[in-house]
C-alpha positions in Angstrom: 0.0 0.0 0.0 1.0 3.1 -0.5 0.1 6.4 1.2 1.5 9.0 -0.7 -0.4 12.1 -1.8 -2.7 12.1 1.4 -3.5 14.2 3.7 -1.4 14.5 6.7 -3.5 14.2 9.9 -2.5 14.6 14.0 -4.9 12.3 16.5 -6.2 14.1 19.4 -4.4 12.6 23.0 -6.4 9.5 24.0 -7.6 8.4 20.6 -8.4 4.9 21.0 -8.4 2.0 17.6 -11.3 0.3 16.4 -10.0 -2.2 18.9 -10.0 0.1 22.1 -6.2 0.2 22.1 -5.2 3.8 22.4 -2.9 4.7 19.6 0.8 6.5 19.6 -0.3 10.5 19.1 2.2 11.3 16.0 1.4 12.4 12.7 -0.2 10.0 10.5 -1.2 10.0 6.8 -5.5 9.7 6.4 -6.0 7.2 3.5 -9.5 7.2 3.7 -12.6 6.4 5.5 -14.7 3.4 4.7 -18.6 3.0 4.4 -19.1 2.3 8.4 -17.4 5.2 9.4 -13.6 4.7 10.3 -10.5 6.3 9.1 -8.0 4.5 8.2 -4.6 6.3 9.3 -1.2 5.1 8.7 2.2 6.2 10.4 3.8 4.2 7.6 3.5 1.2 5.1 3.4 -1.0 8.3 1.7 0.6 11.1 -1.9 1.8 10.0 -5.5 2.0 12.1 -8.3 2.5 12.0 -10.4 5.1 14.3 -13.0 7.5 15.0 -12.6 10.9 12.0 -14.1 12.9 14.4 -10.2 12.3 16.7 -8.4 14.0 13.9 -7.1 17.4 12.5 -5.9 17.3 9.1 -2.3 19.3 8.6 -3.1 20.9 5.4 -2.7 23.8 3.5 -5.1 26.1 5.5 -5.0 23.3 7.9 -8.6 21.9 7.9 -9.7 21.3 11.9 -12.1 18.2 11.5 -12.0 17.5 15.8 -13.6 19.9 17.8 
């Protein structure tokens, strides 16, 4: 997979996974979200998750604030 040309994304402090594991609160690339409602995020081709859009705040140009 790769995860090039998407938009970069930060995950608010105590973001948990699909899973209820809390994940690492880095930068991550968003690769999409999928018809029940996660976003996928990946920190690399390795390490990817899937969690709750309304955790995140996309780094962009203009820097798009999707959390509240």
């Amino acid at each position: 997979m790769s995860i090039t040309d998407k938009y970069n994304v930060q995950v608010e402090s105590g973001t948990r996974n699909h899973k209820g594991f809390f994940v690492e609160d880095t930068d991550y690339k968003l690769v999409g979200i999928d018809q029940s409602g996660w976003a996928l995020i990946c920190m690399n081709d390795a390490v990817c998750h899937y969690v709750d859009p309304d955790n995140l705040t996309i780094l962009a140009d203009g820097s798009v604030e999707i959390a509240e």
